[in-house]
N, C-alpha and C positions, 0 to 999 in steps of 0.2 A: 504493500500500500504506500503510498504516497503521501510525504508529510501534510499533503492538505485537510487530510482526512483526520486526522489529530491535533490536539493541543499539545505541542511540544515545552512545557513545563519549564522543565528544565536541563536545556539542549550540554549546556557547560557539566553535567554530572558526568562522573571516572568510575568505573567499577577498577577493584585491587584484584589484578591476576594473581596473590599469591592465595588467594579462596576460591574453590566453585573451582566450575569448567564448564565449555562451549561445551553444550550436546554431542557435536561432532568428535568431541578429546577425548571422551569419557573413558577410563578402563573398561577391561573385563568384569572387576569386580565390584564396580561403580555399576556397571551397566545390570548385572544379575542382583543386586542392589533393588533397582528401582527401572525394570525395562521391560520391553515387549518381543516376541519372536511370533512372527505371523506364521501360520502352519498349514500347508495346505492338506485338510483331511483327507483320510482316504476311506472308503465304505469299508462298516464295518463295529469299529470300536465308536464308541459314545465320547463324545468330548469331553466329560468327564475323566475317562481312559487315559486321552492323551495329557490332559492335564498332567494326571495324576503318575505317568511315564516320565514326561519332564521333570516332573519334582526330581524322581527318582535317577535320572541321568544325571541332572545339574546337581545334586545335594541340597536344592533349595527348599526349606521349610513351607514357603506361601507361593504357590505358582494358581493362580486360578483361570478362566477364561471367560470371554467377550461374547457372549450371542450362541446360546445353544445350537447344533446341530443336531438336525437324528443320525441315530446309529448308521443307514443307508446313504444320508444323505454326505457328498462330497465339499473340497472349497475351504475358504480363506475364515479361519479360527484365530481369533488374536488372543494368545496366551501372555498373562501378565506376571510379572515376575516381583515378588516382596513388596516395597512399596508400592508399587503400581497399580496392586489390586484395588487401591480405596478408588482409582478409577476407574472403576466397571463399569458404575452406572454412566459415565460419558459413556464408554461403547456402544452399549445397549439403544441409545438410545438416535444413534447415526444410522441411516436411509442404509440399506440394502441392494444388489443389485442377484438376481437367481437365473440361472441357467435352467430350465425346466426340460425334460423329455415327459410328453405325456401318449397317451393313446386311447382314442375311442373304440366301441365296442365295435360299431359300423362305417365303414367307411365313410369319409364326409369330405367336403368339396373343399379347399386350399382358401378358395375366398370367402367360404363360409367361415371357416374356421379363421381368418384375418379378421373379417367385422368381427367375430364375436370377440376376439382376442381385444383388439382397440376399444370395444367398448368398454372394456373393465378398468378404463383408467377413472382417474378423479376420484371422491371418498366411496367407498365401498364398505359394504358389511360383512365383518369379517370373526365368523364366531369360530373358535377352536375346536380339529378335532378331536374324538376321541381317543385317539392315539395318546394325544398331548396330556401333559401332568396337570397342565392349568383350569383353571375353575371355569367351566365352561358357561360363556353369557357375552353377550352380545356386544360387539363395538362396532366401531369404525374404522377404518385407515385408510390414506393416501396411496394411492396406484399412481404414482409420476409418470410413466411409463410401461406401454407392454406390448411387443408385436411378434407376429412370428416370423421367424427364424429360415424355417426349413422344414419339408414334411416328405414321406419317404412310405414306403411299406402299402402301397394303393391308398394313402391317403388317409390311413387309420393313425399313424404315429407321427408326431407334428415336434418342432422344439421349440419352445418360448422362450421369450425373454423379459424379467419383468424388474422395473425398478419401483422399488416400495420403499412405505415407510417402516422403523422397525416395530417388530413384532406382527410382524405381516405373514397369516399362515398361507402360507404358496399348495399345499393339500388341499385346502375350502375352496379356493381360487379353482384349483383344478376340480373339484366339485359340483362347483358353481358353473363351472363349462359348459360340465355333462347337464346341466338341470336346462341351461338356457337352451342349449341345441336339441336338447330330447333325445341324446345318444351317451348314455352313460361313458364317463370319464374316468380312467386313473394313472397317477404319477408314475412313470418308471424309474425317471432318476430325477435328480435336484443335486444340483451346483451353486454355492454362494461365489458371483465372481468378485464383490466389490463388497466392503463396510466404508460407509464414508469415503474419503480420497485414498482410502487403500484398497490394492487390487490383487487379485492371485498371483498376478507376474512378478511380485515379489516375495511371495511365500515358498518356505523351503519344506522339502517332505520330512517325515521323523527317521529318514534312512540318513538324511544330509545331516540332518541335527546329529543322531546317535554315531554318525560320521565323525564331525568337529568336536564331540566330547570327547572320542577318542583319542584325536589327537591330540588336543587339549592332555587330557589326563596322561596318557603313556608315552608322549613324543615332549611333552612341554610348551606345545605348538600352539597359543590362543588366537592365531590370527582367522582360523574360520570360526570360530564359533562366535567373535568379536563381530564379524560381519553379519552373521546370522540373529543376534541380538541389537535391537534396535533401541532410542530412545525415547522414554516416557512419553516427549514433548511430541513426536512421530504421531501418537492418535489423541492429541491436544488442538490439532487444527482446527479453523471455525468457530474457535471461544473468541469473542474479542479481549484483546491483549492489551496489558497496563503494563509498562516499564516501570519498574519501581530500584530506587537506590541501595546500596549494597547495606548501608545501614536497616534498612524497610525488611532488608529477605531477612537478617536474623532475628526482625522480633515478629513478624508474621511467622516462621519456622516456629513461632515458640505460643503461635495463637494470638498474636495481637492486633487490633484491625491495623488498617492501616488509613496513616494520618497525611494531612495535605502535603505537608513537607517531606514526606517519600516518593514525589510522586517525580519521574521524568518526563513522558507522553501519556496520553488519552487517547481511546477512539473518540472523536466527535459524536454529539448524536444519541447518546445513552442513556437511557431514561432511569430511574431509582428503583433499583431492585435489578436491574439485569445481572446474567449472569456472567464473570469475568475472569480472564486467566490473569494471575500477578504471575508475572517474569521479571529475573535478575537482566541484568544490562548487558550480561551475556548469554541471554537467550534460553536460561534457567527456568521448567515451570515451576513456582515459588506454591501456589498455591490456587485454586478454586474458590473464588467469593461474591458478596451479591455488593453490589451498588448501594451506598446509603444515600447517594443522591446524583442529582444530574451532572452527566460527564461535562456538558456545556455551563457549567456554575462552577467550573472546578479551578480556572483562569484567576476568575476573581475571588478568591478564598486566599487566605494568608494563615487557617490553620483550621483543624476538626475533623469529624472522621470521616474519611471517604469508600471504604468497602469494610467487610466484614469475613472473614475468610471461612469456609465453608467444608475445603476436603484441602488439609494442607499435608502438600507432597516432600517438598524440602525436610529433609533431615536434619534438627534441631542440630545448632553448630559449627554447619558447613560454612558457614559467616560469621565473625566474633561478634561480639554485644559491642554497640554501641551506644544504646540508648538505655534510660532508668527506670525500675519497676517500681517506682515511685509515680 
């Protein structure tokens, strides 16, 4: 973005290199610390499974994951690592993109099955199957997007493509096909290709991963599995982001809101209560917090509290105290 889009605060603020580190610098053990490894499933095991495989390769205590899969179903799993986990709930809740194979009972015509596909975009009712753990009752969700693909087999087996919002059952969808067209419907395969601005094309499978532990562990070798662990800030994208002073990261790190005089840049434009990512000056995320007032009132303030921190990621420390709990 471009500084017009900001209040640049205070342009003259230095972050001290001998604290913290660019995302991109991070160690290996910094990174398994507080990071992400995108994985692309393979059918079969439960995302749970793999989860609970990584733990066990990496020795890490807390590995959880981003947006269930089914057992069957293939695609891009963001596994978070130690501190990382407290951001799930961002995952969870970034658009989706599914690769669908599905097939009718009876053959059906290519441009039938197109309209009926495009229709399903815009809000849709979308109740969970019985398959699903969830309590089954009634919503809604966004269909951005959905067209087919390709169809094959005289016209029985089609591939779709659907971009949703999360928590979008892509089974009810395929359901909901069979009810419209009057030719009963069902899923053969499902592929998650995209969460948010991340995509399969960079997920590695658990043969690459249990690969680079290897050499990791018996060669001393951390440079694949350094590349295969990504950082925190990686599915932080889309937050609007606050630059805040090296002073600001260690007493947010330690829960304290944060006050005018931390502040470097602003998004423009931010109403009270939105939600915000605090970042150190080197591109640190410090912390997830809400707005206690408008980002365009924040110029003219000369002191008080400007956000409240919410899910804080930074590890108490990483930045000396500079300020008093008085």
């Amino acid at each position: 973005m471009g500084n017009e889009e900001y209040w640049m605060v205070d342009p003259s603020a230095k972050t001290n290199h001998a604290f913290g580190s660019a995302p991109s610098k991070r160690s290996l053990e910094d990174l398994m610390e507080c990071g992400v490894i995108l994985v692309d499933k393979p059918p079969g095991p439960s995302s749970h499974q793999l989860a609970a495989w990584a733990r066990t390769m990496l020795g890490i205590k807390r590995i959880g994951h981003g947006g269930t899969l089914d057992p069957f179903a293939t695609g891009l799993l963001t596994l978070l690592c130690g501190r990382s986990t407290k951001i799930t709930g961002e995952l969870l809740k970034k658009p989706k993109r599914y690769v669908a194979v599905i097939r009718f009972k009876n053959p059906i015509g290519v441009e039938v099955v197109s309209d009926l596909v495009n229709l399903m975009q815009g809000d849709v009712y979308n109740v969970p199957p019985k398959e699903s753990a969830v309590k089954i009752q009634v919503r809604s969700r966004k269909i951005s997007r959905s067209e087919l693909m390709q169809s094959e087999e005289g016209d029985r087996v089609h591939l779709v493509s659907i971009n949703c919002e999360a928590g979008t059952y892509i089974r009810t969808l395929v359901r909901d096909l069979g009810l419209l067209s009057g030719n009963s419907c069902e899923l053969l395969e499902l592929h998650r290709s995209m969460t948010g601005s991340l995509d399969d094309q960079m997920a590695c499978t658990m043969q690459q991963l249990a690969d680079a532990v290897f050499l990791w562990r018996e060669h001393d070798d951390p440079r694949g599995l350094t590349r295969l662990l990504s950082p925190v800030e990686t599915v932080l994208d889309g937050i609007p982001n606050i630059t805040i002073k090296d002073g600001a990261v260690s007493a947010i790190s330690h829960g304290a809101p944060l006050a005018r005089p931390g502040i470097v840049s602003i998004p423009k434009g931010l109403s009270s209560g939105s939600r915000v990512l605090l970042s150190s000056l080197k591109g640190e995320a410090v912390a997830i917090a809400e707005l206690s007032v408008e980002s365009d009132s924040i110029p003219a303030m000369s002191s008080g509290q400007i956000a409240i921190p919410k899910t804080v990621i930074m590890q108490p420390g990483a930045y000396p105290q500079t300020w008093s709990k008085e």
